[in-house]
N, C-alpha and C positions, 0 to 999 in steps of 0.2 A: 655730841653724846657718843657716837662713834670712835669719836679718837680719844676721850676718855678727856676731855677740856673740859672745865668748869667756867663759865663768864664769869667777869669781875663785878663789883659790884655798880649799881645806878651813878653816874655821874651826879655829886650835889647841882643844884640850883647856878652855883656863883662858876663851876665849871661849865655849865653845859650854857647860860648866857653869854661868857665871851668865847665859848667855841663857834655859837650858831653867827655870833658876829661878824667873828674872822673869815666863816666860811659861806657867809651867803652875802654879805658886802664888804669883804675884808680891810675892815676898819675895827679897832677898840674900841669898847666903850666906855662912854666916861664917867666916872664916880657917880655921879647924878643917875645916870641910865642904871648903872649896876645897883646900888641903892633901889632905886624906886621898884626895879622884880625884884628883889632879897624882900623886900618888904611888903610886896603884892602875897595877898595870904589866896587866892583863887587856885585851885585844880588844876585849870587849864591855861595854866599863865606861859608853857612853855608853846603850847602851839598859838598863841593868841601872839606871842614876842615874834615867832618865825612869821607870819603874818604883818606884821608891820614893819620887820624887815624887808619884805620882800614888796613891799611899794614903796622905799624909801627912795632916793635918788642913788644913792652910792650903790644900789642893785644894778642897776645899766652901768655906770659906769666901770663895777668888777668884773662883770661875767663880758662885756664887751673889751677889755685888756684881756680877759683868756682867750676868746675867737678873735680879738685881732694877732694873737701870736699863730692859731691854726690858720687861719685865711690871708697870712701874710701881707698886713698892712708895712709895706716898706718901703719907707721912702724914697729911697736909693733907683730902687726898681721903677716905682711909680710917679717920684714928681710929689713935691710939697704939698698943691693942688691938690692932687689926685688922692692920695694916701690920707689929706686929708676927708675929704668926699667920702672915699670909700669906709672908714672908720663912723663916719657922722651915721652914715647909712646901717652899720653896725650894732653901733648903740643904740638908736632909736627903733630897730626890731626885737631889742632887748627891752627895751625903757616899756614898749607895748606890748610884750609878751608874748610876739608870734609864734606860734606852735613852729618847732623844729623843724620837719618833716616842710614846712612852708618857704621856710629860711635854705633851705638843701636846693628845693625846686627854683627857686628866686634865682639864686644863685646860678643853676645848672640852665638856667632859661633865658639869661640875661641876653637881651638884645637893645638894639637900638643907641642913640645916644647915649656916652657913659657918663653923660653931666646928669641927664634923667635916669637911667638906668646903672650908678654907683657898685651895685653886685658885681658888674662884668669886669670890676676891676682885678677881680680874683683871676681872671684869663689872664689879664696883661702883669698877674705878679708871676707868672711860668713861664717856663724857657721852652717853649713850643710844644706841641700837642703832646708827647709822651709825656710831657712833665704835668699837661692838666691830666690826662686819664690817670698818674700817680697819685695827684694830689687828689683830685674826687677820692681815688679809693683809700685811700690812707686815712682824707680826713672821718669822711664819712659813712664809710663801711669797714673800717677797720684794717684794712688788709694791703700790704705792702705787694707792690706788683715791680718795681721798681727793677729787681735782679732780671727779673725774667725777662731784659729787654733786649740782651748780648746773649745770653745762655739759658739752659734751663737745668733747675738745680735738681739733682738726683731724687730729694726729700720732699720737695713743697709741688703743691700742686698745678700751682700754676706754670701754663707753659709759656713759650715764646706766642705763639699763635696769640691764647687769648691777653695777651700785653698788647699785641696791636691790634685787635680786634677792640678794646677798652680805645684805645687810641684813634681808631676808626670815626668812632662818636665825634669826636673833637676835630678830625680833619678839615670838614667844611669850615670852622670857626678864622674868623681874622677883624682886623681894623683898619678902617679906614678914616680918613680925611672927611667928612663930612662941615653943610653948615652951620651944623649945631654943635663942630667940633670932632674931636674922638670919637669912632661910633664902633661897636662892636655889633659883626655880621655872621651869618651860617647862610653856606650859599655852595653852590655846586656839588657835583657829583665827585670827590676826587676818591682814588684807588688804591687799595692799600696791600699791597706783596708781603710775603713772608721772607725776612734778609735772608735766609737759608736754601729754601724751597723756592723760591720766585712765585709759589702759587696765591691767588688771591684769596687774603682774606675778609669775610664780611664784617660789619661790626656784631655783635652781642656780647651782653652783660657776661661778668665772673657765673661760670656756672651753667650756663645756657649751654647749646645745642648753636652750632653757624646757620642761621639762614644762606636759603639758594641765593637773595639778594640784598641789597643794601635798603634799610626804613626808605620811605622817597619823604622827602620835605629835610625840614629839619630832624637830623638821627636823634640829639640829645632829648626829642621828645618819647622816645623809647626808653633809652636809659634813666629818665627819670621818671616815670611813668614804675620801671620795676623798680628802682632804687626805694622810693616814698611805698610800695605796696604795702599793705599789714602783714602781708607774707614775706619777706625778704628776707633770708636768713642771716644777712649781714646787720643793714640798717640800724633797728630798733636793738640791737643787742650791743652795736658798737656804743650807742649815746648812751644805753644804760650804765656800761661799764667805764665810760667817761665821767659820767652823773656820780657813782657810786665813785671813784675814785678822786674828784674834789672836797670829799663829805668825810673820807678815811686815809687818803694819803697814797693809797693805794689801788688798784683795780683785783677783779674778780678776775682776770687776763694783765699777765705782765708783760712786756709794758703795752699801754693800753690801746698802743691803735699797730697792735701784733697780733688780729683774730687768726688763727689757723689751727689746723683739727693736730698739728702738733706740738700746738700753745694751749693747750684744754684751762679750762677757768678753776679756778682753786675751789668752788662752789657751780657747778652747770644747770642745778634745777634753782638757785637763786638769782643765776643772773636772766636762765628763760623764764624765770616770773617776775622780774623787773621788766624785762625786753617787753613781755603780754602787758604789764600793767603801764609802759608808756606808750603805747599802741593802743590801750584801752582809755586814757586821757587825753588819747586825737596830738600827743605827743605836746603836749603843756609842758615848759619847763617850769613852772611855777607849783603844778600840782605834785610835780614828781619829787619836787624840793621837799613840800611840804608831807611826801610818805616817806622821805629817806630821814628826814631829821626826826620823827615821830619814831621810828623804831628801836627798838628795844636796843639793837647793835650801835647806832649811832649815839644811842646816849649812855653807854658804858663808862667806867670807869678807865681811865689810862694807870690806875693802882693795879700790877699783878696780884696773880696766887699762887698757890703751888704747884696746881697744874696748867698754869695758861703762861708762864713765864718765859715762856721759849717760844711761844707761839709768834709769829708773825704774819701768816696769811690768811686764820681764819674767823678772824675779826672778833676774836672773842674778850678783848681787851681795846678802848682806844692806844693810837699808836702816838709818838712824839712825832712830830713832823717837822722842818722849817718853816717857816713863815717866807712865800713867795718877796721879792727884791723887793717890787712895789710897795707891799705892805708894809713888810719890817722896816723900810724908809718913813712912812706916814704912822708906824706906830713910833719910831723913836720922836718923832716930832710932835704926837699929841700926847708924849709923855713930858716932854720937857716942856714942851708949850712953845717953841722955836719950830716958825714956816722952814721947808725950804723952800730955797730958791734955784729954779733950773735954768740955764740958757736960752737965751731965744723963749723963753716962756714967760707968760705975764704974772707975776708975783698972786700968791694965792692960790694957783694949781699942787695939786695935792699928787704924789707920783702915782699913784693907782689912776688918775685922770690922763695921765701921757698917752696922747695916742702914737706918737712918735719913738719908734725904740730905737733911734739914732739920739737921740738929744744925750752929749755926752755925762756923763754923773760917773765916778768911780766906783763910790757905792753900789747902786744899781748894776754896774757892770761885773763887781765882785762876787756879789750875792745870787749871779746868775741869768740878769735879763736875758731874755733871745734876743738874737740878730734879725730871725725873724727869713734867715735864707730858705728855709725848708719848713716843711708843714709836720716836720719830727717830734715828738713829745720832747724828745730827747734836749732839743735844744735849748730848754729851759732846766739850768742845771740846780735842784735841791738839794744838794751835798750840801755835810760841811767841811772848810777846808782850812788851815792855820794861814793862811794869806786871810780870812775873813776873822778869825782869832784875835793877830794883831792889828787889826783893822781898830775892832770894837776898843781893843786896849789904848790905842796910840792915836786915832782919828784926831786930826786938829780942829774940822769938823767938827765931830761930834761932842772933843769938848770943849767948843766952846759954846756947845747947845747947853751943857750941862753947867755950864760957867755961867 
């Protein structure tokens, strides 16, 4: 109202059924499914549809290919084995709907055998401790610590000190040879100097104040402990604005795991009433589903007006997006009615089911898989590009799906 925008109008029925498809199990629906709501005459047919999406099976296996690109299931890195393991472990915290904030802690807690304890796999996909205290805070809290580990930038807040005070946490962590296998351990007291100063620094969280000394036991039980609090200023704002950005193509913070006070959110009291309201669901990702597809924003029309025509960040229109590799692979195939077939995989795997982002496909590679080396948003690339243009036109592939 402010900027003088107009929303567009309500999404009809047959838009807003295969939008909630594509984005809560990204799969199509098919003529039968789309039929049977067009013809369902009920009220509440659209929240009653988000609901039975969201127990379907294709729900774990979509939202488990997005966190395996963040928690870097990679093969390369981890071993067939293991990448597998650690993925299976993935999915089935998805398949049961663990509250977030549960899946953060698992994760940041992992001990023990990694044939029992699969989470710890997330240690062994980083290139030693700075690279987990990046990856923690990147994924999780939003906030890139990365620079600050040779220098500290004029502008951004963070300094050298707390990059290796973040780092500190993760010092104790290593694996060993166990005979139960791979076992991932936190043990000792080791020391952490400032490459500058020489002087020690202790661990604490982004934000904190140094303690006189280092947590005793295991540290990472401190840093998750603030990490998961209902008060974190990072936390519950980063998932929201991840949440919100699956749902619209975009984030409330661009790009989305860039929190910093000189990235301000295109909207700051809707993403801190997202942030309150998944802290107030004990962090459900299911519930939180079910109030982003429900509002009024989400189920706009993608038709401009006069005055929202130019608009692009503040959601006052749906936006056009690509359809992630995965998908647009399994939608060209439940349109033609033609499997593919992947490598090394057993016929009847659907590509959104890949937990492997090595398994070669040109497609998939075109349309932008991640590699999966970094916990970057960035590396899952949604452009479009004339190399994916002539693809669609010239694919021998695909026509001879269409053949």
């Amino acid at each position: 109202k402010r900027l003088n925008i107009t929303p567009s109008e309500m999404a009809d029925n047959a838009t807003f059924h295969r939008r909630a498809y594509l984005d809560i199990i990204g799969k199509l629906p098919t003529a039968d499914e789309a039929s049977k709501f067009l013809l369902d005459p009920e009220n509440d047919k659209r929240s009653k549809l988000v609901d039975a999406l969201l127990n379907r099976p294709e729900f774990a296996d979509y939202w488990a290919l997005q966190w395996s690109d963040l928690l870097r299931v990679d093969r390369l890195k981890l071993g067939h084995e293991n990448a597998h393991l650690y993925y299976k472990w993935i999915r089935k915290t998805f398949a049961r709907n663990k509250p977030l904030d549960d899946i953060a802690r698992k994760l940041l807690m992992a001990e023990g055998p990694l044939t029992e304890q699969p989470a710890g796999f997330f240690y062994r996909a980083a290139n030693g401790t700075g690279d987990m205290a990046a990856m923690v805070s990147q994924v999780f809290l939003g906030v890139r610590i990365t620079c600050a580990e040779c220098h500290q930038h004029p502008y951004d807040r963070w300094t050298q000190q707390d990059y290796h005070a973040m780092r500190g946490f993760f010092q104790q962590v290593s694996t060993k040879i166990s005979v139960g296998g791979l076992a991932l351990l936190a043990e000792g007291n080791p020391i952490i100097k400032h490459p500058r100063t020489g002087g020690v620094i202790q661990p604490y969280p982004l934000g904190a104040k140094m303690p006189e000394k280092a947590p005793e036991g295991d540290r990472r039980r401190v840093l998750a402990k603030w990490m998961t609090a209902t008060d974190n200023p990072y936390f519950s704002r980063n998932l929201a604005n991840r949440l919100w950005a699956n749902f619209f193509g975009r984030g409330l913070v661009m790009p989305v795991d860039d929190l910093r006070e000189t990235n301000p959110a295109s909207n700051p009291e809707l993403l801190n009433a997202l942030a309150t309201h998944l802290v107030k669901k004990k962090y459900n990702l299911k519930a939180m589903i079910r109030t982003i597809t429900a509002s009024r924003s989400y189920q706009l029309s993608s038709a401009p007006n006069a005055s929202n025509a130019g608009d692009e960040q503040n959601f006052s229109r749906a936006l056009f997006r690509r359809l992630p590799a995965e998908v647009l692979m399994d939608a060209v195939c439940d349109v033609t009615g033609i499997k593919e077939k992947f490598d090394g995989i057993p016929r009847g795997y659907r590509a959104v089911q890949l937990w492997d982002s090595q398994v070669q496909h040109y497609f998939l590679k075109l349309f932008g898989r991640p590699a999966r080396a970094t916990v970057c948003e960035c590396e899952r690339v949604s452009g479009a590009t004339i190399g994916q243009a002539l693809h669609l036109m010239n694919s021998s592939n695909l026509q001879s799906k269409l053949a």
